[in-house]
N, C-alpha and C positions, 0 to 999 in steps of 0.2 A: 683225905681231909683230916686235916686234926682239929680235934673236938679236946681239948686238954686246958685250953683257955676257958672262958667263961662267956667268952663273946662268940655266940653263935647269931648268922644272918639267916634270914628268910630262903634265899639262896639257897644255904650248904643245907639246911630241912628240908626242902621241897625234894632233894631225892629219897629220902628216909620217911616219909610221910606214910607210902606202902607196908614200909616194915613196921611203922610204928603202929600200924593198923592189924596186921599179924601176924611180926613178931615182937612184942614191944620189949622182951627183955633182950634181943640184940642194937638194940637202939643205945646209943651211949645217952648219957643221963641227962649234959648239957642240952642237946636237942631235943626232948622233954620234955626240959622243964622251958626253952624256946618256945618251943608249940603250945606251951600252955599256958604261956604270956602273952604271946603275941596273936590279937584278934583275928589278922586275917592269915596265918597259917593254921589258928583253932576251926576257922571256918572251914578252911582248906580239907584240914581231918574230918568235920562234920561232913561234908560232901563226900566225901569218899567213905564214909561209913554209910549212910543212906545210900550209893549207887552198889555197895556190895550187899544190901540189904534188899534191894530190887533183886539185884542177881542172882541170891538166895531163894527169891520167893517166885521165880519163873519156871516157869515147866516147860518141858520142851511136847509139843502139839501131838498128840496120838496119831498116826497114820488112818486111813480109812480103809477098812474092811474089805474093800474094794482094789486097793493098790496094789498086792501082790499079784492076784489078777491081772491086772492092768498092765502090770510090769510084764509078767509072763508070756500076755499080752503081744505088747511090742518086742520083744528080744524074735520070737516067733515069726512075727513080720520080717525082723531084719534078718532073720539066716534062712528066712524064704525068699527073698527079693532076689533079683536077679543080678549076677555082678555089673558091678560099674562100668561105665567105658575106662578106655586108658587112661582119656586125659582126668578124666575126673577122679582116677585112682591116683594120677600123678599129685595132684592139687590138694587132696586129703593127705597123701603120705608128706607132699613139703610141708602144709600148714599143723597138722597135728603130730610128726612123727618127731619122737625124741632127737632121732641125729644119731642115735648109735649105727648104724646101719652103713650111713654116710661118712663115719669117721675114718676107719682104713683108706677109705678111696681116697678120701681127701688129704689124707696122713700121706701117702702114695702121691700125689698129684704134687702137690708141695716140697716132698722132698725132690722130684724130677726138675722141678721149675727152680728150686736150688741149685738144683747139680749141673742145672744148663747156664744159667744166669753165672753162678762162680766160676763153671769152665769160659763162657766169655769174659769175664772180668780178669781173669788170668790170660788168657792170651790163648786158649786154648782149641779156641773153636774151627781152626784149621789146622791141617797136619802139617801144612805148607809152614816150612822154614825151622822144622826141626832135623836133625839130625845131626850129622859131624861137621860137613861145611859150613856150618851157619855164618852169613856176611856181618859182617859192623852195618855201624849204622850209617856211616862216609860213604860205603858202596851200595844200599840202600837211597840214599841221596842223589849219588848219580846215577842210577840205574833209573829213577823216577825223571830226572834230568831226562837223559834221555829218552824218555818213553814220550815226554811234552815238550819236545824240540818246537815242533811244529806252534805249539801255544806259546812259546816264550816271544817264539821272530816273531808273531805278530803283535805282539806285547809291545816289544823292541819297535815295528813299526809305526806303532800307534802311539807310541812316546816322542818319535823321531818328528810326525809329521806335528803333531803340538809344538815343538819346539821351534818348526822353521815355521809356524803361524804366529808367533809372537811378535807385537810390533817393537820396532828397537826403542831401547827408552831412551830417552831426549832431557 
């Protein structure tokens, strides 16, 4: 933002509002002297003077006498309990565990499901049709040809018999 003009909006103050609160000498001057014309940006500063004035004056609540105990307590309980079943150790480890644990295998699993996915997508996933003799793709053609001899003639007859069904046109 440039603050070098003299026209400062409500807008470009409202992020500096913070700083002007404390740090007011990084505050450029324009915005300043903005916030101290302008009623509902001065309000704006008033509020935020009073909630850091709260915030000054809170205490954070003393513990009870009692709670270290208490605490020592339960840790006691739980490395006396007895372990878990499986599935319920399963259930804690997916829902609470970070994932580090999990990340190799899965680092692992992904790259195999790569390696197999791109070996089919190359052509690779059978041995068949590598080597020296490898055919074109004409004798490919007929080699397949031949293999649905059988499917074509009844193709052939089932075209043949549609056509002596047809009435002659007139």
């Amino acid at each position: 933002m440039n603050f070098s003009n003299s026209k400062t909006t409500c807008k470009d103050s409202a992020d500096l509002l913070p700083d002007l609160l404390l740090d007011p000498a990084s505050v450029p001057d324009a915005v300043a002297a903005h916030v101290a014309s302008c009623p509902p940006c001065t309000e704006e500063l008033t509020s935020l003077r009073s909630t850091f004035a709260m915030l000054d004056e809170w205490k954070a609540p003393e513990p009870t006498p009692y709670f270290n105990t208490r605490l020592y307590a339960r840790v006691r309980e739980a490395q006396a309990a007895p372990p878990e079943g499986f599935f319920e150790r399963m259930r804690s480890f997916v829902l609470f565990s970070t994932g580090r644990q999990l990340r190799p295998a899965l680092a692992g699993a992904l790259a195999l499901v790569l390696v197999i996915s791109g070996g089919s997508f190359v052509g690779i996933h059978g041995l068949h049709g590598f080597g020296v003799g490898q055919a074109s793709a004409a004798v490919d053609d007929l080699k397949l040809m031949d293999n649905n001899a059988q499917a074509l003639q009844q193709m052939d007859q089932l075209l043949d018999d549609n056509d002596d069904d047809t009435p002659p046109a007139s």
